[in-house]
gemmi code that builds the backbone of each chain (N, CA, C; Angstrom):
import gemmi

chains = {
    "A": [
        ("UNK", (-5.800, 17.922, 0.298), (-6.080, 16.649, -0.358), (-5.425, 16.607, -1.734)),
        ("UNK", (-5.007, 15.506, -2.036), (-4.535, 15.364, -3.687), (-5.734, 14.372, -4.712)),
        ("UNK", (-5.731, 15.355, -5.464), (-6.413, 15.170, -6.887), (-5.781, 14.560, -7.123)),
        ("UNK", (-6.553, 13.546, -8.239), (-5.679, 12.747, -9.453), (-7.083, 13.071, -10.606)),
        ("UNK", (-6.152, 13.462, -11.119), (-7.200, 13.482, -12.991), (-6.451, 12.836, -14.168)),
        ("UNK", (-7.726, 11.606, -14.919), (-7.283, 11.160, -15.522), (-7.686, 11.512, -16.820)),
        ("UNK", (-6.830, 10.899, -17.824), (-7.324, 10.841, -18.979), (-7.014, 10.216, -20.326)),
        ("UNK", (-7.969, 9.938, -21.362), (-9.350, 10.306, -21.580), (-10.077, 9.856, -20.648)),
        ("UNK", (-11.774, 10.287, -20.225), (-12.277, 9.566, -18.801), (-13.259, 8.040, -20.166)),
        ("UNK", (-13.100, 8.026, -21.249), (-13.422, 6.980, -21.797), (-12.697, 7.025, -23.709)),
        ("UNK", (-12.511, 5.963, -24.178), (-11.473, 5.415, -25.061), (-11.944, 4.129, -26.028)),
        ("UNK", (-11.769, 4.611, -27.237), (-12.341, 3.417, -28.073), (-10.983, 2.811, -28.694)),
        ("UNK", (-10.845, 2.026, -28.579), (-9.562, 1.337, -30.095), (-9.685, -0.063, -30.588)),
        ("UNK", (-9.202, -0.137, -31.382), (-8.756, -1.970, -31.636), (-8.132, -2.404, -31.299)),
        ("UNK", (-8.378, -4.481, -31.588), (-7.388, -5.392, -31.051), (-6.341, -4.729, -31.511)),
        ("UNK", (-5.293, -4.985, -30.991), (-3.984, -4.802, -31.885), (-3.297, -3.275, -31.388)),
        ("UNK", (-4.155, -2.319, -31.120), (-3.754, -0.671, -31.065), (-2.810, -1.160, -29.474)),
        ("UNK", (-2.315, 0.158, -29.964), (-1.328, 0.627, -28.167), (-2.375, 1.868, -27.871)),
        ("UNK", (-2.751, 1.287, -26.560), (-3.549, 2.361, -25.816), (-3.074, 3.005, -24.776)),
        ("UNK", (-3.103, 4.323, -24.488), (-2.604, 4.866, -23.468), (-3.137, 5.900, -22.602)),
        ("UNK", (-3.525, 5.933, -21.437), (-3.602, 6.507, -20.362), (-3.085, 7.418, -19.249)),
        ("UNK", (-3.524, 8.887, -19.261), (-2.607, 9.336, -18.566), (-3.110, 9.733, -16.858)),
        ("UNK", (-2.414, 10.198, -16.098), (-3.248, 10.573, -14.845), (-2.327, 11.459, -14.198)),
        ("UNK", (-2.382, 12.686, -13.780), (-1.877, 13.744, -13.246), (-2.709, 14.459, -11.657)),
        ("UNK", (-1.263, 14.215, -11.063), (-1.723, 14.527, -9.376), (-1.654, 15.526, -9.304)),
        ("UNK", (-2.085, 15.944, -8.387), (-2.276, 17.945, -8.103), (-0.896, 18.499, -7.198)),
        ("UNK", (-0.538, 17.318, -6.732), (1.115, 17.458, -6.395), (2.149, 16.671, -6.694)),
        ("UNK", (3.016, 16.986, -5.950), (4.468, 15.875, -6.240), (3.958, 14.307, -5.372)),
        ("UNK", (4.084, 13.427, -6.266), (3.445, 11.950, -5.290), (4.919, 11.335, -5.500)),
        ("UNK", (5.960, 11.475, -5.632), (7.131, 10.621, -6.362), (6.372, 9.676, -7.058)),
        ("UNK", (6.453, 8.917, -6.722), (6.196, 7.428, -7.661), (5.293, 6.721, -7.255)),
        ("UNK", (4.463, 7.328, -6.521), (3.503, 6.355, -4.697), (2.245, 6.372, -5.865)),
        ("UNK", (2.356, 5.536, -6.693), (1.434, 5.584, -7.719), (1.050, 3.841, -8.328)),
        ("UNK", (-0.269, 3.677, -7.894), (-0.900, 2.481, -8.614), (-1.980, 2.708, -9.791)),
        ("UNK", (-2.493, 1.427, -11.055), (-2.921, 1.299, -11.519), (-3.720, 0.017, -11.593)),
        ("UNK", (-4.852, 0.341, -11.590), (-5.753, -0.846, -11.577), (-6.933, -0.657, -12.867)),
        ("UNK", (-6.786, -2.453, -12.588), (-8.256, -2.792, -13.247), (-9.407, -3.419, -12.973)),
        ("UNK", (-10.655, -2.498, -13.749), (-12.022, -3.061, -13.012), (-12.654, -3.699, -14.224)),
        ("UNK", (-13.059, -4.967, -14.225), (-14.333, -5.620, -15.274), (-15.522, -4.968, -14.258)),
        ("UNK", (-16.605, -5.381, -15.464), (-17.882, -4.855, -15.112), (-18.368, -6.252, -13.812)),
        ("UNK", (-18.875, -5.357, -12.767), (-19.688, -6.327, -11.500), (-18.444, -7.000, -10.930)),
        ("UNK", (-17.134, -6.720, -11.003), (-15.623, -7.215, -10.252), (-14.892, -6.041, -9.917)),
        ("UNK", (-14.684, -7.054, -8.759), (-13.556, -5.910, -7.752), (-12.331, -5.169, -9.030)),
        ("UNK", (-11.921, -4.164, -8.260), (-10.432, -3.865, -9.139), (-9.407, -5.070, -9.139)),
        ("UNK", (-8.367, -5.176, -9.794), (-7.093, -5.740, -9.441), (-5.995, -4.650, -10.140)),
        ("UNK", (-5.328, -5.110, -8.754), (-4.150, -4.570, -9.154), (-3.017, -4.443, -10.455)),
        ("UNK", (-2.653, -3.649, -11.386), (-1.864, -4.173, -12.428), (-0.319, -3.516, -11.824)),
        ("UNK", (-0.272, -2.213, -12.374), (1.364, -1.565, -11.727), (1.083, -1.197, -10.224)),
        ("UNK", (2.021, -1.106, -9.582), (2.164, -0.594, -8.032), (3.396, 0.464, -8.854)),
        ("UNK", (3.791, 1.410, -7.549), (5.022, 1.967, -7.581), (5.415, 2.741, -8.930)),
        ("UNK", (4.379, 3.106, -9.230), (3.965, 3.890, -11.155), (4.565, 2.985, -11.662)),
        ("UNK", (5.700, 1.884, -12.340), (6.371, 1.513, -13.359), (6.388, -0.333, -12.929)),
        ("UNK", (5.556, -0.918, -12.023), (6.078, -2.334, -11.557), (5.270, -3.081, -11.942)),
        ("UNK", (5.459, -4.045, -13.071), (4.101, -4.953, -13.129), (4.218, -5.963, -12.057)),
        ("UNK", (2.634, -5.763, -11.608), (2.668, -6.921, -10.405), (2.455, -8.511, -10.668)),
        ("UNK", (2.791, -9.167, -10.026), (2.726, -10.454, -10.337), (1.872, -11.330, -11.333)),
        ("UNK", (2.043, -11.872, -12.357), (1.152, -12.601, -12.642), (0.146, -11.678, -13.927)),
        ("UNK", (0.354, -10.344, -14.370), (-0.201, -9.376, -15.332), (0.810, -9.208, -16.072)),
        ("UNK", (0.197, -9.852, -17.386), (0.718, -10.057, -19.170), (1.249, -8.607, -18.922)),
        ("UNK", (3.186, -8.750, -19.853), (3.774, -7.471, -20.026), (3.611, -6.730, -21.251)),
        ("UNK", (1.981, -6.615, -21.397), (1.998, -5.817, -22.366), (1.255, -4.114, -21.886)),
        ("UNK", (1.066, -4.319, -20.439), (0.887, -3.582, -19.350), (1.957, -3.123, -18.672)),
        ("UNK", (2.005, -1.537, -18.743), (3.236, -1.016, -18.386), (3.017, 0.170, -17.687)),
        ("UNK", (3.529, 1.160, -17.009), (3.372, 2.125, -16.451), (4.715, 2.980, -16.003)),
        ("UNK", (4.914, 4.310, -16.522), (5.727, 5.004, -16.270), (5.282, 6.452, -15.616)),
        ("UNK", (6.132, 7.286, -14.991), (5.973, 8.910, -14.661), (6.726, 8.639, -13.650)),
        ("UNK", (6.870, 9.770, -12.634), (6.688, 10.123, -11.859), (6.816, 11.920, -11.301)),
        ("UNK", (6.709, 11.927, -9.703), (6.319, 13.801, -9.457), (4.641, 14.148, -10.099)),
        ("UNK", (4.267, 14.662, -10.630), (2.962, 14.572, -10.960), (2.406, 13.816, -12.316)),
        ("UNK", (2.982, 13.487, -13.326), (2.589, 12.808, -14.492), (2.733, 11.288, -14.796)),
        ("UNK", (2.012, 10.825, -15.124), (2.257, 9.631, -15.027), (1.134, 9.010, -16.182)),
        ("UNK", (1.585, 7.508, -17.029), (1.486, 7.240, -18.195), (0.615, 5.641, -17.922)),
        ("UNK", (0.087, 5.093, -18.508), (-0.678, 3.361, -18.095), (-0.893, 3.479, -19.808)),
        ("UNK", (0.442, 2.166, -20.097), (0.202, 1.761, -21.539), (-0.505, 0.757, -21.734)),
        ("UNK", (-1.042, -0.021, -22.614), (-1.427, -1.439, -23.342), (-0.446, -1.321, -24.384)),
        ("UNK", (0.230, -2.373, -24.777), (0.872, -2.048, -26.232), (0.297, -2.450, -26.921)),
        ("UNK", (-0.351, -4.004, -26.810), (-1.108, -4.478, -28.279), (-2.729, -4.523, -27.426)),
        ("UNK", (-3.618, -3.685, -27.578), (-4.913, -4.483, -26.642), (-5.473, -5.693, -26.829)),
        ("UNK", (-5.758, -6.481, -26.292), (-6.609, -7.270, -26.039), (-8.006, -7.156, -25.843)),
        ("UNK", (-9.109, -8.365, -27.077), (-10.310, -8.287, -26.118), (-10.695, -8.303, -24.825)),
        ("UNK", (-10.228, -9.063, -23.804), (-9.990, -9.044, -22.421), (-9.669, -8.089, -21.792)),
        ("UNK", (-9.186, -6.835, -22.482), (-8.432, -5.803, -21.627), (-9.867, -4.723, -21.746)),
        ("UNK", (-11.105, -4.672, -21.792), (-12.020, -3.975, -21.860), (-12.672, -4.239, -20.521)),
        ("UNK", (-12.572, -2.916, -20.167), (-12.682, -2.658, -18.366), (-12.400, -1.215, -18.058)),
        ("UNK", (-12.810, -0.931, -17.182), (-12.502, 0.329, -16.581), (-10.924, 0.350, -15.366)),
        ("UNK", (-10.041, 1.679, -15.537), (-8.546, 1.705, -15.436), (-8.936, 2.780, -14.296)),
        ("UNK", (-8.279, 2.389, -13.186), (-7.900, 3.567, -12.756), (-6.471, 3.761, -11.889)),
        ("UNK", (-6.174, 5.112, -11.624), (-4.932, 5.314, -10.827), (-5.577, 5.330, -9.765)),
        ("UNK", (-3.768, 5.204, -9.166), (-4.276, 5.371, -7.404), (-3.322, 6.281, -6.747)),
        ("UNK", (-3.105, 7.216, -5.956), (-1.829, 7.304, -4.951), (-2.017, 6.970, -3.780)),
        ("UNK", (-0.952, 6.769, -3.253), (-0.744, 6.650, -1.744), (0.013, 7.841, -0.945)),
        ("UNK", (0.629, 8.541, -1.652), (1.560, 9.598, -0.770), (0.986, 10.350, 0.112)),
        ("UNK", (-0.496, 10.944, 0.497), (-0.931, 11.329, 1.278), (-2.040, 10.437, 1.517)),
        ("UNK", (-2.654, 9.860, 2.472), (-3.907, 8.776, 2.490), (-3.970, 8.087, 0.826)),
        ("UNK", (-5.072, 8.294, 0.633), (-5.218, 7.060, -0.834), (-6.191, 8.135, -1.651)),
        ("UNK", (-5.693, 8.284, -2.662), (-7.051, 9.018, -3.908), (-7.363, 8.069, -4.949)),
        ("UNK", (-7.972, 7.880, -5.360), (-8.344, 7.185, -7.071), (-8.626, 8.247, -7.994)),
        ("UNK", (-8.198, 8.144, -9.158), (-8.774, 8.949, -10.215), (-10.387, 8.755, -10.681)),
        ("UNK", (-10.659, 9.181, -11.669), (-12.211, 8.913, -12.221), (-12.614, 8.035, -12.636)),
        ("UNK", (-11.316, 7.558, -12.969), (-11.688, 6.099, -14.135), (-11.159, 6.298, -15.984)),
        ("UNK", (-11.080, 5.821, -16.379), (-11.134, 5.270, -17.788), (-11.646, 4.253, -18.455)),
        ("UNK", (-12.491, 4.534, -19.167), (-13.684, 3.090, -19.686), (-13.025, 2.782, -21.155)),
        ("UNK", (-12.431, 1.865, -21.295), (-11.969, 1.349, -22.402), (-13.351, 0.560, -23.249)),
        ("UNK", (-13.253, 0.712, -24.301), (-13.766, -0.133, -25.011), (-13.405, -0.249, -26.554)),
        ("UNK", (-13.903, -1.653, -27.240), (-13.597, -2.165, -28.566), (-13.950, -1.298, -29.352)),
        ("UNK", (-13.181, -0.717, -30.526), (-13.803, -0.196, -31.747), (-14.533, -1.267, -32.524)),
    ],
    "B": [
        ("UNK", (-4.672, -19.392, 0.000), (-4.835, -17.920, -0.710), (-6.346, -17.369, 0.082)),
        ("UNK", (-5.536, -16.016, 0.095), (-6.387, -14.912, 1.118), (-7.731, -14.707, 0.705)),
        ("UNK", (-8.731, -14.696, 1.523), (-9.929, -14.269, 0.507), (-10.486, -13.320, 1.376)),
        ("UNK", (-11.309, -12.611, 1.328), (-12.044, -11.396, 1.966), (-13.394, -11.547, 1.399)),
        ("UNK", (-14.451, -11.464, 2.560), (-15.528, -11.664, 2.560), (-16.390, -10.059, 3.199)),
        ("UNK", (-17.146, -9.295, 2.115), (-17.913, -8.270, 3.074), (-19.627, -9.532, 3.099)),
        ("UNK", (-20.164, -8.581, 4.551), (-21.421, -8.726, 5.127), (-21.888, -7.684, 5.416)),
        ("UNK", (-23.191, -7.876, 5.664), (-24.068, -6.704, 6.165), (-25.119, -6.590, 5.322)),
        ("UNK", (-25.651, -5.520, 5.795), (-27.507, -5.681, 5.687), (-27.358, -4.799, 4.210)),
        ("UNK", (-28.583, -5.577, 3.458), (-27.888, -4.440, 2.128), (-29.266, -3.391, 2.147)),
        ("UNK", (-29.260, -3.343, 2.773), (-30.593, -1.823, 2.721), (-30.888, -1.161, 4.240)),
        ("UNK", (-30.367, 0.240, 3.956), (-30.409, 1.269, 5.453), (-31.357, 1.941, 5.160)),
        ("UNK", (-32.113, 2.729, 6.452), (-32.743, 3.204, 6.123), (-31.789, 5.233, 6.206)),
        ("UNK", (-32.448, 5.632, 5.782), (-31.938, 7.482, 5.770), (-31.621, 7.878, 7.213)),
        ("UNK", (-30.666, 8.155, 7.332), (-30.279, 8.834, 9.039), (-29.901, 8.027, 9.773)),
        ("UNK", (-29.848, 6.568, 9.190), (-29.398, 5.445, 10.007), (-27.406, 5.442, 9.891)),
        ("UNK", (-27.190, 4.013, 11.131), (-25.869, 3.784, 10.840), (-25.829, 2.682, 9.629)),
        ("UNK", (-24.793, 2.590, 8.957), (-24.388, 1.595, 8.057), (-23.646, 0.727, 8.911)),
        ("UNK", (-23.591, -0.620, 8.565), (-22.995, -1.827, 9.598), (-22.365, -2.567, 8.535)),
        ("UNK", (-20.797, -3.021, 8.153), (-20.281, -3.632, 7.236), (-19.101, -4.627, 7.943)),
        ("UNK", (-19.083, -5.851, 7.506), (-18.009, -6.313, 8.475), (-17.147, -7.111, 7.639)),
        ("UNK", (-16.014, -7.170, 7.195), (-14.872, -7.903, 6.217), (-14.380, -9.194, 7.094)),
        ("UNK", (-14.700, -10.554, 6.948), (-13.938, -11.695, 7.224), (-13.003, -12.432, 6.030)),
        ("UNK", (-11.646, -12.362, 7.162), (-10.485, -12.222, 6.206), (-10.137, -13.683, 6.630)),
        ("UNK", (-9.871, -14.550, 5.250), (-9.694, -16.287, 5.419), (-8.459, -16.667, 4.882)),
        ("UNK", (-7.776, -17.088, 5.278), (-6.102, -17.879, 4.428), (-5.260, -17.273, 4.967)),
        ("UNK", (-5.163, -16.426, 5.830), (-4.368, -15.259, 6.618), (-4.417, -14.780, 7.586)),
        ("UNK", (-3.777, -14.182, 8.109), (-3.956, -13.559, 9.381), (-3.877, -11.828, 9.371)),
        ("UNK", (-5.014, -11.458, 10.323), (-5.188, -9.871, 9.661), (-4.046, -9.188, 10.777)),
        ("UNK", (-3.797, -10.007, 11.453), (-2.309, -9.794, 12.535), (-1.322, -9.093, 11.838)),
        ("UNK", (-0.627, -9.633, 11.014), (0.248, -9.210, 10.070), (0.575, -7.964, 10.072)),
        ("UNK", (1.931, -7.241, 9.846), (2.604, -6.353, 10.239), (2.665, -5.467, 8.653)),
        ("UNK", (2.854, -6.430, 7.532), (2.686, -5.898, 6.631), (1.824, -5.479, 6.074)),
        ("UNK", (0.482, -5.002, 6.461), (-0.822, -4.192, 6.169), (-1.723, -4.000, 6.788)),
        ("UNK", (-2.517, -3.090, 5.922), (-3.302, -2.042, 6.685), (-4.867, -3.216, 5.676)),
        ("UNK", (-6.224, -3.301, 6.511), (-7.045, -3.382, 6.188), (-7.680, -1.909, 5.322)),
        ("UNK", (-8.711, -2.287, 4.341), (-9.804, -1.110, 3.886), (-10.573, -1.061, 3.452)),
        ("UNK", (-11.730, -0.033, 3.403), (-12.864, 0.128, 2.570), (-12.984, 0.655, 1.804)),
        ("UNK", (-13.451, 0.449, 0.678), (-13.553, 1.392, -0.443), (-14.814, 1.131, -0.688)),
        ("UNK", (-15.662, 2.425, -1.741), (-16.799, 1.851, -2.381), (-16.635, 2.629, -3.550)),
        ("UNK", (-17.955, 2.297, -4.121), (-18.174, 2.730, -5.244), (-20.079, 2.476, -5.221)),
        ("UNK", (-19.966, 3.619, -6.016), (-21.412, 4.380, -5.955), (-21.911, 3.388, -7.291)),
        ("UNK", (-23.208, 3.383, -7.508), (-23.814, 2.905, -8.792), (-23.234, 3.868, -10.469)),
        ("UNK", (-22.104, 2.747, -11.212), (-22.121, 3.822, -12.256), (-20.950, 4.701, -11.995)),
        ("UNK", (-20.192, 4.914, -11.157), (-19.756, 5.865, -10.286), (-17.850, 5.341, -10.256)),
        ("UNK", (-16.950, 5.856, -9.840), (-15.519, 5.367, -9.890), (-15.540, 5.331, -8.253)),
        ("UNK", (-14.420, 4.598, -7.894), (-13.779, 4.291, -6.666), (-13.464, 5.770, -5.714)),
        ("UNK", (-13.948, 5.281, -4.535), (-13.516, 6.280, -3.218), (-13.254, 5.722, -2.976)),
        ("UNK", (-12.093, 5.934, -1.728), (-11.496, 5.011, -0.395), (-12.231, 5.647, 0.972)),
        ("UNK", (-12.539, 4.920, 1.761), (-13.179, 5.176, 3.093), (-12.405, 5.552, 3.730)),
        ("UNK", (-11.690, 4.350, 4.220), (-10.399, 4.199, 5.252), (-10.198, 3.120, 5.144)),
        ("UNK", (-8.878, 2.942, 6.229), (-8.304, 2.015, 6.869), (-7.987, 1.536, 7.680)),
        ("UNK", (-7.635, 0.469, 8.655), (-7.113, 0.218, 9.711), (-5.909, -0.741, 9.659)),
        ("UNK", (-5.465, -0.891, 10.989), (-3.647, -1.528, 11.261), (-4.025, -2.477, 12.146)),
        ("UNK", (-3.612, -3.851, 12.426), (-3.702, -4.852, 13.402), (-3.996, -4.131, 14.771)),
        ("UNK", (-3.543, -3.336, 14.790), (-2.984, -2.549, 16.243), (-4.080, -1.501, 16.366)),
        ("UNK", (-5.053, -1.349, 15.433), (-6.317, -0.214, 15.832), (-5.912, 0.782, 15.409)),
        ("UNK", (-4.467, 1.189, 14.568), (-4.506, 2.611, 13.876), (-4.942, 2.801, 13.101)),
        ("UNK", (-5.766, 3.978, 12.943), (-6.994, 3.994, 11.265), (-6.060, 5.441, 10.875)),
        ("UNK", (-7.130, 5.597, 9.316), (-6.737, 6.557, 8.581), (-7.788, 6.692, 7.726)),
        ("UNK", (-8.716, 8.500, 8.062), (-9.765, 8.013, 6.830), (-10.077, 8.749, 5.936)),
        ("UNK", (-10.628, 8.836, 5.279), (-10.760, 10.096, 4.057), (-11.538, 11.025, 4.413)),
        ("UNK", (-10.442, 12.583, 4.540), (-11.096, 13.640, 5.082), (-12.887, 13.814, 4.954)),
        ("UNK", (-13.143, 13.753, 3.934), (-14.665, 14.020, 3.377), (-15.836, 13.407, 4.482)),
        ("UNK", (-14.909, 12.555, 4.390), (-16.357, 10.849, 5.021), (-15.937, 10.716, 6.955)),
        ("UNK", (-14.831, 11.836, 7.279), (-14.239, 10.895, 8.792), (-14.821, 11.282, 9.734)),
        ("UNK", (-16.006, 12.461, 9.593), (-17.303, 12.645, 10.650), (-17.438, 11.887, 10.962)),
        ("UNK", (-18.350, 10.922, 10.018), (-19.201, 10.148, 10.107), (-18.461, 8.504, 9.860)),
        ("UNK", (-17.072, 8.188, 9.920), (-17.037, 6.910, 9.373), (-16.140, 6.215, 11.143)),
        ("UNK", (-16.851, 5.047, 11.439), (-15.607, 4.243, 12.189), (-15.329, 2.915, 11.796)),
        ("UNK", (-13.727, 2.585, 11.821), (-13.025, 1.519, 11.358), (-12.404, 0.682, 12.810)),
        ("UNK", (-13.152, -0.433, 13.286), (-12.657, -1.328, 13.866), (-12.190, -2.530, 13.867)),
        ("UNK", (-11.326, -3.272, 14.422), (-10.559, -4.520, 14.335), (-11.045, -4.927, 15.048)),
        ("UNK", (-11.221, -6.606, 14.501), (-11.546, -7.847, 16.150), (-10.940, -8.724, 15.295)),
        ("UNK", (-9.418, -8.818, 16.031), (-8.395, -9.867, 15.553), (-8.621, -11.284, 15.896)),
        ("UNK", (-9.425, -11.392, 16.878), (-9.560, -12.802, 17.592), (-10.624, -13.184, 16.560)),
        ("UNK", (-11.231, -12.329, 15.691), (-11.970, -13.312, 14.654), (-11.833, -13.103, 13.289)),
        ("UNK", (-10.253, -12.205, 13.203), (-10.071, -11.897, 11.883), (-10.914, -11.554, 10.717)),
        ("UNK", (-11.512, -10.334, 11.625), (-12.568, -10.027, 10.976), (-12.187, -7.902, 11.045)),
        ("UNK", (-12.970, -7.071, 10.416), (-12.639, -5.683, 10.320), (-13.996, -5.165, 10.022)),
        ("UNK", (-14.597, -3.952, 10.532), (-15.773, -3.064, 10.600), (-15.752, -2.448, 10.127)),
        ("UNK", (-16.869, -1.629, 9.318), (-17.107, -0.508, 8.955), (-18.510, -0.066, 9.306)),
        ("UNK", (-18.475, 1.292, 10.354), (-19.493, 2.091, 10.486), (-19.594, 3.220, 9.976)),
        ("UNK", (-20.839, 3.636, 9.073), (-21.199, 5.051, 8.780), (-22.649, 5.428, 9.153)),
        ("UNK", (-22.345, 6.596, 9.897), (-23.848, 6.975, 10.431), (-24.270, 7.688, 9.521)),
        ("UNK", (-25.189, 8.362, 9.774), (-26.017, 9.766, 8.997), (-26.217, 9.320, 7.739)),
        ("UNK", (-26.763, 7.944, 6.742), (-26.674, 7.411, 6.024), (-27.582, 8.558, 4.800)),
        ("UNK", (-27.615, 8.593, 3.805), (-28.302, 9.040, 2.673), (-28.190, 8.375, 1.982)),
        ("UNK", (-29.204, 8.584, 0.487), (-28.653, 8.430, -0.678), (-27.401, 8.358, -1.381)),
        ("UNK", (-26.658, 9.357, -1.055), (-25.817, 9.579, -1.815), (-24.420, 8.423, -1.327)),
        ("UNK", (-24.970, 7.637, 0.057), (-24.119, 6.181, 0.466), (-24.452, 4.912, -0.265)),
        ("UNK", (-25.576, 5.088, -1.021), (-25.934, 3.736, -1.746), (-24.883, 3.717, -2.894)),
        ("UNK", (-23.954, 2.437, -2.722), (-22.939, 1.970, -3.374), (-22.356, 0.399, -3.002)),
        ("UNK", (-21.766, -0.051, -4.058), (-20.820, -1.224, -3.760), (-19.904, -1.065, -2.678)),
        ("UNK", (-19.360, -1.524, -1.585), (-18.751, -1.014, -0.475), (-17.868, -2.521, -0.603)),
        ("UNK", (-16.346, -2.309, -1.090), (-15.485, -3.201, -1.382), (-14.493, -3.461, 0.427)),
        ("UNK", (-14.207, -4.341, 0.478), (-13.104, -4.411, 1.767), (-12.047, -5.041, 0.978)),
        ("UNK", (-10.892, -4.203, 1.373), (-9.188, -4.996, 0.577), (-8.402, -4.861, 1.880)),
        ("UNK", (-7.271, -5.926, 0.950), (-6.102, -5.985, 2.222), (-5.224, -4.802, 1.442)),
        ("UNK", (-4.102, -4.060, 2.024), (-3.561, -3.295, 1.562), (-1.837, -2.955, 2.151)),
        ("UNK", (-1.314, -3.339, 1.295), (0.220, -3.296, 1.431), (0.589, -2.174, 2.607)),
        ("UNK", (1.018, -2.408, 3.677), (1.396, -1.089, 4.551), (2.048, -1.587, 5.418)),
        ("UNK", (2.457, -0.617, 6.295), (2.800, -0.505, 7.568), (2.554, 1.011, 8.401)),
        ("UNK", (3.122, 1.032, 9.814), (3.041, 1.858, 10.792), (3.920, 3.581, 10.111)),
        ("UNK", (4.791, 3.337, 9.508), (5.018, 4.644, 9.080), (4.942, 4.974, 7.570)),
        ("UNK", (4.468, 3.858, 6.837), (4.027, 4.148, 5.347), (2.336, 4.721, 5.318)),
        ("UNK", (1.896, 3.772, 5.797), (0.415, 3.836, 5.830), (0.119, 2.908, 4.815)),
        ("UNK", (-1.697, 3.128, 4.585), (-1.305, 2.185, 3.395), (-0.824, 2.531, 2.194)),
        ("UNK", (-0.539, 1.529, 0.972), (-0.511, 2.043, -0.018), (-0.739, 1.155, -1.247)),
        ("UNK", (-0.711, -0.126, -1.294), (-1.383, -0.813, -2.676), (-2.833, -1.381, -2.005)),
        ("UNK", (-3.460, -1.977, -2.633), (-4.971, -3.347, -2.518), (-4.884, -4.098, -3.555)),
        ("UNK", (-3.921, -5.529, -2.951), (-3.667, -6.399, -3.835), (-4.760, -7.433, -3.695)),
        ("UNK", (-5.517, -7.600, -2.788), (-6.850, -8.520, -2.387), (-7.980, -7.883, -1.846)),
        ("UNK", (-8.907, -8.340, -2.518), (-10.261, -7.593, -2.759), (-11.397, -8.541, -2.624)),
        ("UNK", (-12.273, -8.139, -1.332), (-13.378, -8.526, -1.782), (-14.449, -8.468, -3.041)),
        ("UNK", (-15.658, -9.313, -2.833), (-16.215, -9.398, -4.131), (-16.869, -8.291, -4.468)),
        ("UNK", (-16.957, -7.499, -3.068), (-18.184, -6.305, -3.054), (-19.580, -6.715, -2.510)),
        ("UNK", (-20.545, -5.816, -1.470), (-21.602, -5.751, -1.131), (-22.069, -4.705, -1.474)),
        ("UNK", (-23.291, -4.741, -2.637), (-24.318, -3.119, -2.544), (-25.170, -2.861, -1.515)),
        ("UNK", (-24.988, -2.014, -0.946), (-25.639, -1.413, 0.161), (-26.382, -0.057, -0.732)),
        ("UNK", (-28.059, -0.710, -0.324), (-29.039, 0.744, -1.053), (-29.611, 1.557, 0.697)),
        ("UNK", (-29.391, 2.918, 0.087), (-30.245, 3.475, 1.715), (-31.291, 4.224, 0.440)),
        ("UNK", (-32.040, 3.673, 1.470), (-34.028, 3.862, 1.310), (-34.680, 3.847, 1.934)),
        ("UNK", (-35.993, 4.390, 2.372), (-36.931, 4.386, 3.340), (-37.928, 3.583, 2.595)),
    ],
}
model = gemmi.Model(1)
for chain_id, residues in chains.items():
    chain = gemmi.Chain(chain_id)
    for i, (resn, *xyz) in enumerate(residues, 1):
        res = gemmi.Residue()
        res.name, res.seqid = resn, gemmi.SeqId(i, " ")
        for name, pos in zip(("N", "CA", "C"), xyz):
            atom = gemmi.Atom()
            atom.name, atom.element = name, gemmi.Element(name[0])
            atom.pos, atom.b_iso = gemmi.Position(*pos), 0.0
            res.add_atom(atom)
        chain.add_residue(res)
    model.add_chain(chain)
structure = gemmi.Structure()
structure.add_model(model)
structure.setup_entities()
């Protein structure tokens, strides 16, 4: 099975900060790497697919790079709105999620 | 635009089966380009994936849970199952159904549409 561990598993900053997120697989995933977001009592949505792709319709201040086992989920400027829980995903062997990341406002 | 609907009883009792059923609206779960799935999430707790299934009845499920888990299709009502027997505690969670980017030799691999979520508590 492949691990994904993320981190920090929770994160304080301000409007305005670049926040960043990392998540490391226990193997080589190439790039078979998503990032999502959860508000509180709502499904996830999707933000990057494919570690680095913003998906349709998600402000580019959401970005995502790595690949092979490391991999990066920026904010550049946060937003109040962007307070939610983050997580990775792979696909290269069945599907894992990481732990999560709980963002919140300083 | 696609929407996904879970059902089912939201309280099992211990040792029972779990009964969950996803009706998928604006679309057709026919479609070649994905795999149906379940995911949940525990109270408090981050995302597992259950499994999945393919128009065509091919599943895929997460080693941990594939004793006990079955994933069926009934295309004629565009609708998708989830059974888990041997229910406990430790199954009381939000139990999400998504559509999920795939095919026959990828498997799946994104969940760009998501149900709203059903909590399912097991209790006696």
């Amino acid at each position: 099975d492949i691990q994904m561990t993320q981190s920090p598993s929770s994160l304080s900053a301000s409007v305005g900060d670049r926040v960043t997120i990392t998540c490391q697989a226990s193997q080589d995933i190439s790039n078979y790497l998503n990032w999502y977001q959860q508000k509180p009592g709502k499904a996830p949505k999707l933000l990057i697919y494919d570690a680095s792709n913003l998906e349709t319709g998600v402000p580019s201040r959401f970005s995502g790079s790595g690949s092979g086992t490391d991999f990066t989920f920026t904010i550049s400027s946060l937003q109040p709105e962007d307070i939610a829980t983050y997580y990775c995903q792979q696909y290269d062997n069945l599907v894992t999620f990481g732990q999560g990341t709980r963002l919140e406002i300083k | 635009q696609l929407q996904l609907q879970e059902s089912g009883p939201g309280l099992v009792k211990p040792s029972e089966t779990l009964s969950l059923t996803c009706t998928v609206s604006g679309g057709s779960i026919s479609s070649s380009s994905y795999y149906w799935g379940w995911i949940r999430q525990p109270p408090g707790k981050g995302l597992e994936w259950i499994g999945s299934i393919y128009y065509s009845g091919s599943t895929y499920y997460n080693p941990s849970l594939k004793s006990r888990v079955t994933i069926s299709v009934d295309t004629s009502k565009n609708q998708f199952s989830l059974k888990l027997s041997s229910v406990t505690a430790a199954d009381t969670a939000v139990y999400y159904c998504a559509r999920q980017v795939g095919d026959m030799v990828r498997g799946p691999t994104l969940g760009d549409y998501w149900g709203q979520g059903t909590l399912v508590t097991v209790s006696s």
